[in-house]
N, C-alpha and C positions, 0 to 999 in steps of 0.2 A: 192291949190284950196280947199276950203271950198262950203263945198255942203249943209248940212243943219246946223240948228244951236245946235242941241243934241246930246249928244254925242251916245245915244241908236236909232232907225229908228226904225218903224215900217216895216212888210215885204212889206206892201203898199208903203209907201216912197220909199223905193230901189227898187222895181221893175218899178217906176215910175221912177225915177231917172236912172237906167239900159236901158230902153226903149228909155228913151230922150238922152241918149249918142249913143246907138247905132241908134236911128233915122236919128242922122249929122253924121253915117259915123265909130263913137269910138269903140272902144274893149272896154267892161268889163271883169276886171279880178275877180275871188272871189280864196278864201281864208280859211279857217276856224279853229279853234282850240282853246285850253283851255284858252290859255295866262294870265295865276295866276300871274306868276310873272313875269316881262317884264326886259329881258336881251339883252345886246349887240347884240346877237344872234339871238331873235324874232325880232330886228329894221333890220338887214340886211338881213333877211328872208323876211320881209313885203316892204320894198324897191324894192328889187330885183322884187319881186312880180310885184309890183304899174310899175316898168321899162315895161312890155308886154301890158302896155294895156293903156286904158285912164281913166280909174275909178275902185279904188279898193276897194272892197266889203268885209267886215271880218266879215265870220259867227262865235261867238262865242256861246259854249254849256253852256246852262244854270245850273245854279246849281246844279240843280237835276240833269241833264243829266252828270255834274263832277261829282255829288258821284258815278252813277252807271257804270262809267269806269275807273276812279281813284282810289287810295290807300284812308285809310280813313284820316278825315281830309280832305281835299279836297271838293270845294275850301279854299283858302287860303282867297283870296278877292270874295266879289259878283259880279257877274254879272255887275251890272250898275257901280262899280266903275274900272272895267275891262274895258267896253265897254270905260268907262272917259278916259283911261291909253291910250288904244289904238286910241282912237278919235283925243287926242291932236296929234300924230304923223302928221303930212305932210304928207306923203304917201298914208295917208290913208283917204281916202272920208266916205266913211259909215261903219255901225258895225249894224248888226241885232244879234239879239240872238236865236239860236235854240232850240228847249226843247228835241225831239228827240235824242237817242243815237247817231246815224250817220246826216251829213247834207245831206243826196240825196234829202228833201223834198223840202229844203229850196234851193237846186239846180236847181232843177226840176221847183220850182216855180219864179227863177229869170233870167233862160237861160244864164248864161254867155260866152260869147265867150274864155276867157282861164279858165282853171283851174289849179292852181297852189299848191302844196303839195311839202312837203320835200324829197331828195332823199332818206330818209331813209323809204319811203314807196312804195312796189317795186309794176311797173307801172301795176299788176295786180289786188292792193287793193288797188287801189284807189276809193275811194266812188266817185258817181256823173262821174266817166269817161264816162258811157256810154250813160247818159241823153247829156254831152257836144259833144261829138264826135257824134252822133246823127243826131246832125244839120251844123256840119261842123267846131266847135270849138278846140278849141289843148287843149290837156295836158301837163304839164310842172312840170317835179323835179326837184326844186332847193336845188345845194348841201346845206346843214347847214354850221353855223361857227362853226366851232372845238373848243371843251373846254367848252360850255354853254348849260344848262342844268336846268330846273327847279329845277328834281327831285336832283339832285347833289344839288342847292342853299339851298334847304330846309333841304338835310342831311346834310350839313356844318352849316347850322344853330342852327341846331338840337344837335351838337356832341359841339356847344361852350356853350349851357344853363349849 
């Protein structure tokens, strides 16, 4: 299902587009994270996701906000051709971009009913738990694929120059 036609949304579009799902009834899921370099692993992590709900929302951190949590270098890719990477998936209905360090604002400001994170973020750091839980929405970690890894992609890249 293709929801707008760019692959970037303003926060105005997805909160409009969130509203109209959950108006008929839908779960919005969101999502959010660097995704530089998009591996086996991000696709069955954003799947899995897109499975809990009826519209899956991917907040990704804008560039500035990857330098100031990242190694240096970082990003890899911009922002909007990030946002392109993840857009084309199926899974995935919308991509906003955050500038903030953490998404609680960009959570806060879209209410979704699931929120969805990796198990490898243990279920007391998760950002935005307690704006969703709040109003009666779930928290969900889903395990990751074994063996994929950005920061592993970029030191293998790194060790063949």
């Amino acid at each position: 299902m293709r929801t707008t036609a760019t692959p970037l949304a303003s926060l105005q579009a997805v909160q409009a587009l969130a509203r109209s799902v959950q108006a008929r009834g839908g779960r919005v899921v969101f999502t959010n994270g660097v995704f530089d370099l998009l591996h086996p692993g991000h696709v069955r992590y954003l799947a899995d996701a897109r499975g809990l709900g009826d519209l899956l929302i991917v907040g990704i951190n804008s560039d500035r906000s990857v330098r100031a949590i990242k190694e240096p270098g970082r990003p890899l890719n911009p922002e909007e051709e990030r946002a392109e990477v993840l857009r084309s998936l199926a899974c995935v209905d919308a991509v906003v971009v955050f500038d903030e360090d953490t998404p609680h604002r960009l959570i806060t400001e879209i209410q979704p009913d699931v929120l969805v994170k990796g198990a490898d973020w243990g279920p007391t750091e998760i950002i935005g738990r307690d704006v969703v839980e709040a109003r009666g929405g779930r928290v969900v970690r889903v395990d990751l694929a074994k063996g994929y890894s950005t920061t592993n992609l970029i030191q293998r890249a790194r060790s063949t120059e």
